[in-house]
C-alpha positions as CSV (number, residue, x, y, z in Angstrom):
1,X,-4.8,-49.2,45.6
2,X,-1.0,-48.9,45.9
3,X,0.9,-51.7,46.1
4,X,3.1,-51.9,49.7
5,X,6.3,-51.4,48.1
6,X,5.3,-48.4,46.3
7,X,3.7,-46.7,49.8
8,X,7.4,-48.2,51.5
9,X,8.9,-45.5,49.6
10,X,6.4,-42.9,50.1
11,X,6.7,-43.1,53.3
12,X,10.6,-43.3,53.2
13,X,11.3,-40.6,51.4
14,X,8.4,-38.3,53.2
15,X,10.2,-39.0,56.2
16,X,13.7,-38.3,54.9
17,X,12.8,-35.1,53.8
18,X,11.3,-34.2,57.1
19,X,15.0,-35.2,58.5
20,X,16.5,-33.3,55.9
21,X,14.8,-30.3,56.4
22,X,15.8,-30.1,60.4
23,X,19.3,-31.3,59.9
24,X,21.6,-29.3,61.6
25,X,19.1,-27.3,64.2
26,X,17.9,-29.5,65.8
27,X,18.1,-29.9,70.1
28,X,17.9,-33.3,71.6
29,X,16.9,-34.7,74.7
30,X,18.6,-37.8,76.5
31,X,16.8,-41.4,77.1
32,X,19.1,-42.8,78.0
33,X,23.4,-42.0,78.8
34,X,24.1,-41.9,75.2
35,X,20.4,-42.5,73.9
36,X,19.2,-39.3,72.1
37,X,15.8,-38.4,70.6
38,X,15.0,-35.1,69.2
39,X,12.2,-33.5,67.3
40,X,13.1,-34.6,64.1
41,X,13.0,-38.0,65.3
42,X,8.9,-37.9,66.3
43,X,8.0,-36.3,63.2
44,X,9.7,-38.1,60.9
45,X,7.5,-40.9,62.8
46,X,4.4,-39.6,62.3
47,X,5.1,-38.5,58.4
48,X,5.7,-42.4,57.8
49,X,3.1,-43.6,59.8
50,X,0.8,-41.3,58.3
51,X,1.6,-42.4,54.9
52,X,1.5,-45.9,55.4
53,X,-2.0,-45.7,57.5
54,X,-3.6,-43.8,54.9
55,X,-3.1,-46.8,52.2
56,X,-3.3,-49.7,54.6
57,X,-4.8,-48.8,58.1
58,X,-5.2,-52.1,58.9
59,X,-1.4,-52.9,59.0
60,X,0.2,-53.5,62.1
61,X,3.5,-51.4,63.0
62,X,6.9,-51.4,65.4
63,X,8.2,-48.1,65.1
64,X,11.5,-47.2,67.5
65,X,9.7,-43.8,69.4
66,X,6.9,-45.4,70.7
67,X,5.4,-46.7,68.1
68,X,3.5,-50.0,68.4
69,X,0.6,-51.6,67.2
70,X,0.4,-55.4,67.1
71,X,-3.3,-56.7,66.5
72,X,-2.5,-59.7,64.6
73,X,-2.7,-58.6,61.3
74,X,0.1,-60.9,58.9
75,X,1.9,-57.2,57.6
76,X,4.2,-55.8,59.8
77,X,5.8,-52.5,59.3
78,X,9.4,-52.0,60.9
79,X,10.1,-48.4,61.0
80,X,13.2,-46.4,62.9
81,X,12.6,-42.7,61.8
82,X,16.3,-41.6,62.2
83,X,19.0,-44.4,62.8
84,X,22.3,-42.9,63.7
85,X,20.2,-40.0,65.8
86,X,23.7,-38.8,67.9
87,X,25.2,-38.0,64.5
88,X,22.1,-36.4,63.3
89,X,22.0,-34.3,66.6
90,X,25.9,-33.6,66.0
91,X,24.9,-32.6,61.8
92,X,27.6,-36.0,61.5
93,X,26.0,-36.9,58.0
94,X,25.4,-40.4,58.5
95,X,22.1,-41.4,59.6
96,X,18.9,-42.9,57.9
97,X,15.1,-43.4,57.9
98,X,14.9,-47.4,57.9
99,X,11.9,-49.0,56.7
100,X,10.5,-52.7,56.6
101,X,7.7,-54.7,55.8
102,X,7.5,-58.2,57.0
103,X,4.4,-60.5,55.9
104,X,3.9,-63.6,58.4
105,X,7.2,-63.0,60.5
106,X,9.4,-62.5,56.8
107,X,10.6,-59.5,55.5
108,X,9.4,-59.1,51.9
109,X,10.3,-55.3,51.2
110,X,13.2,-52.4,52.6
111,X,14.4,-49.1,52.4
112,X,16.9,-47.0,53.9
113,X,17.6,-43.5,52.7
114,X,20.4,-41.2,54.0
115,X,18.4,-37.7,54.4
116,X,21.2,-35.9,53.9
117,X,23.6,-37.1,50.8
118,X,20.5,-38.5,49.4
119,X,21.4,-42.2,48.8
120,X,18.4,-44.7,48.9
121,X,18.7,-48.5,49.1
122,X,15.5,-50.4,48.8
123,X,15.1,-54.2,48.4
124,X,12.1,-56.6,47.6
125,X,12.2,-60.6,48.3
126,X,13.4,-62.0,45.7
127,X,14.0,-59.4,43.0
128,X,17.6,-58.1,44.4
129,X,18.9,-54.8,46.1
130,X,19.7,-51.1,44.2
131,X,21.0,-48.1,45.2
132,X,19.4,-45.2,43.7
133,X,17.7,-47.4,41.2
134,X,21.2,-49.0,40.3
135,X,21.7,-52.7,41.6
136,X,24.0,-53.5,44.3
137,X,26.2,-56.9,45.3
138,X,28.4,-57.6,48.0
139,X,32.0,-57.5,47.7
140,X,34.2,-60.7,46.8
141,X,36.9,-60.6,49.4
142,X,37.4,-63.9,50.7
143,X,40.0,-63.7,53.1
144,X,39.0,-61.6,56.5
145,X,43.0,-60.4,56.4
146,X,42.1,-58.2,53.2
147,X,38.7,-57.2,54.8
148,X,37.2,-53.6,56.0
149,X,34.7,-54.4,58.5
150,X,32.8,-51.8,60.6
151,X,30.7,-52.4,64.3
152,X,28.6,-50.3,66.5
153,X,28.6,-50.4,70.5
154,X,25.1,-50.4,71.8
155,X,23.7,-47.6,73.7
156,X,24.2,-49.7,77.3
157,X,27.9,-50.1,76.5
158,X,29.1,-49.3,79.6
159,X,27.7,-51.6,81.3
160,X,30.1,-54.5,79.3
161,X,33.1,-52.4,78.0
162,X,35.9,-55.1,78.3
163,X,33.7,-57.9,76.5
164,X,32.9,-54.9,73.9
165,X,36.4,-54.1,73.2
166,X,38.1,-57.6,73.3
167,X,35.6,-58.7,70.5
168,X,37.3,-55.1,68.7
169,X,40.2,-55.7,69.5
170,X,40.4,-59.1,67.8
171,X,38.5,-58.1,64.9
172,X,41.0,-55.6,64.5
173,X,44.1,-58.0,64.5
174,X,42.2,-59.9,61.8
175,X,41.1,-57.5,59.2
176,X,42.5,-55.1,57.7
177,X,40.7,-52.1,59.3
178,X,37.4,-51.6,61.9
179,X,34.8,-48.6,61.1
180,X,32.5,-47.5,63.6
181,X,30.0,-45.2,61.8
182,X,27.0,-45.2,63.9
183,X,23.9,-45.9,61.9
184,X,23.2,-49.8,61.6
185,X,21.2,-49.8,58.6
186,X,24.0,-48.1,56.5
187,X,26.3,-50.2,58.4
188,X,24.0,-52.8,56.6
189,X,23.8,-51.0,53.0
190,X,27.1,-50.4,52.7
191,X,27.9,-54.4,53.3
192,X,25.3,-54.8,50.4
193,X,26.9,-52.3,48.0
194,X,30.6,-54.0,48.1
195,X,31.8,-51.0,50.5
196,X,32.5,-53.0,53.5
197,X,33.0,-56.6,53.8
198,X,31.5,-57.1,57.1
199,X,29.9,-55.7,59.9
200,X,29.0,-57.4,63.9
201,X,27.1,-55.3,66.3
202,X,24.7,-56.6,69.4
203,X,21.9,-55.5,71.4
204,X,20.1,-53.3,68.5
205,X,16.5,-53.4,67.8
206,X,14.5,-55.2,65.0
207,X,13.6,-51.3,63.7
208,X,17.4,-51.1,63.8
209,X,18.0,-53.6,61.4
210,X,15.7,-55.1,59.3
211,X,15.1,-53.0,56.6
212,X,18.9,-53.3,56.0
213,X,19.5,-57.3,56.5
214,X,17.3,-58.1,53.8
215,X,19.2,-55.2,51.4
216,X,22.0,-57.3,52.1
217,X,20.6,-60.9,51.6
218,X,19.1,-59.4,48.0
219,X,22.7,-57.8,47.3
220,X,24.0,-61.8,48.0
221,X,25.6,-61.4,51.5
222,X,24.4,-62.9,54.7
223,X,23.1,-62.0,58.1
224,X,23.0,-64.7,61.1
225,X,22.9,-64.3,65.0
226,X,27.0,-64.6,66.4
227,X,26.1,-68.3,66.6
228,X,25.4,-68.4,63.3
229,X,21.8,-69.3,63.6
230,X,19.2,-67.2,61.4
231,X,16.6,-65.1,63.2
232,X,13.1,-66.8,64.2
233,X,11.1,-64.2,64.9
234,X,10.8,-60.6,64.7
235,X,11.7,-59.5,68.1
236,X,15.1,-61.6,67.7
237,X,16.5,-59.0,65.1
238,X,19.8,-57.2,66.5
239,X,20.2,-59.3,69.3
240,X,23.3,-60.0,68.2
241,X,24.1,-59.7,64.4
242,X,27.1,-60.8,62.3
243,X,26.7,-59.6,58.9
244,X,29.3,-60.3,56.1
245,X,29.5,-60.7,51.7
246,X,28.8,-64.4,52.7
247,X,32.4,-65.5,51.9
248,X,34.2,-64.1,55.3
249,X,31.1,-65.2,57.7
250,X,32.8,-68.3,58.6
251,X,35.5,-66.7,59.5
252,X,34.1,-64.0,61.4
253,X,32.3,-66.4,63.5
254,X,35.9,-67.8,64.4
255,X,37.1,-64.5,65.5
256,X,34.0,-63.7,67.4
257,X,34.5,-67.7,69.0
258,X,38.5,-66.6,70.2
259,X,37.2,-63.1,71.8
260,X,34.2,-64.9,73.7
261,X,37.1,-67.4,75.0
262,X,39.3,-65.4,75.6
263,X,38.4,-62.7,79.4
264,X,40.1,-59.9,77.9
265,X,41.7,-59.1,75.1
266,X,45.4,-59.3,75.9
267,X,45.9,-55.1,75.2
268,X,43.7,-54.2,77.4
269,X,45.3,-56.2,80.5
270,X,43.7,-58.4,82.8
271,X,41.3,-56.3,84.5
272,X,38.3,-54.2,83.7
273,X,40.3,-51.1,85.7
274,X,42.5,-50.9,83.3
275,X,39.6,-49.2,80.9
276,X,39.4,-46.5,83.8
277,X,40.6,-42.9,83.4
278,X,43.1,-42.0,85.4
């Protein structure tokens, strides 16, 4: 029998080459405003499920398209078969297969792989993060002011675009620089390998995140709710997420503090019409 880190990245890399394969032709289809799904999406799915099932078809599984089976087994896999799907659908190369296992509500083994330039960052409890086989730490910048940090806006950003943008715009009078890249696990990975110092990002999914908050705990940095709080359970994962090298957190949290105090960010004026096009 194989052991579950050794099926993890089976499956991941099974999947990624399914992605890989259908990068740049593929069509999508809308679920939401800017919520895309294509094909590559579903059967990248189905190659990691398949893989994992085969080994241990008694594990229970979250997967992002509809994927769900919770029958009280104590192994969870947390599976998102492309994150950063509207650059995949726009060949942007900067996306990932994401995948987690979590034994009694704790993650215990991750792996992201970009399809596409072929870097894979896995993670076990306990025994540190790599990248291609190489291990990985967080940066050492301890002062936000010398920072690069990066964020996403979620899919139902348009709903809250003034909150969204003070919280950037603030950020961005801190730091030295914001990214926006648009895959959260690589968002996650690349805090982890000492490329960005920080990253904040809200209403994600667990399959989202997880496989890359614990590469970043094992690479030494640290991943809380905005309050600060670590997540309980599960479901709780990308709620909201602050994710840092450990030394900036605090700080972060103090930015994040002034933006939620402050109604708008001072740029932006003092009303939500001013985000309008006219």
């Amino acid at each position: 029998m194989k052991r579950p880190f050794s099926v993890l990245q089976e499956a991941l890399h099974q999947a990624a080459d399914v992605v890989k394969q259908k990068f740049g032709k593929v069509n999508y289809q809308l679920k939401g405003k800017a919520n895309l799904v294509t094909a590559a999406d579903l059967a990248s799915q189905k190659t990691a499920l398949a893989v994992i099932k085969r080994y241990f078809p008694s594990h229970d599984f979250l997967a992002e398209e509809d994927g769900e089976r919770i029958s009280g087994s104590p192994y969870i896999w947390v599976i998102d078969p492309i994150d950063g799907t509207t650059n995949f659908a726009h060949s942007f190369p900067q996306c990932s297969v994401s995948i987690a296992l979590f034994y009694k509500n704790k993650p215990i083994a991750a792996g992201v792989k970009n399809p596409i330039t072929g870097e894979t960052f896995l993670a076990q409890q306990g025994k540190g993060a790599t990248l291609n086989g190489k291990r990985i730490h967080v940066s050492k910048t301890a002062q936000i002011g010398q920072s690069l940090l990066v964020t996403g806006f979620p899919y139902n950003r348009f709903s809250h675009m003034p909150q969204l943008l003070t919280r950037f715009g603030y950020f961005l009078d801190a730091c030295h620089d914001v990214r926006r890249l648009g895959s959260a696990a690589l968002d996650l990975c690349w805090v982890a390998a000492g490329r960005i110092d920080g990253y904040w990002e809200e209403n994600l999914n667990p399959w989202d995140v997880a496989a890359g908050i614990l590469i970043l705990q094992e690479a030494g940095g640290k991943a809380t709710r905005f309050d600060g709080k670590p997540f309980a359970q599960i479901k709780d994962y990308g709620q909201t997420l602050l994710a840092s090298n450990g030394k900036i957190h605090p700080q972060m949290r103090q930015v994040l503090n002034r933006a939620d105090k402050a109604r708008f960010y001072p740029g932006l004026g003092s009303s939500p019409s001013c985000l309008k096009i006219k």
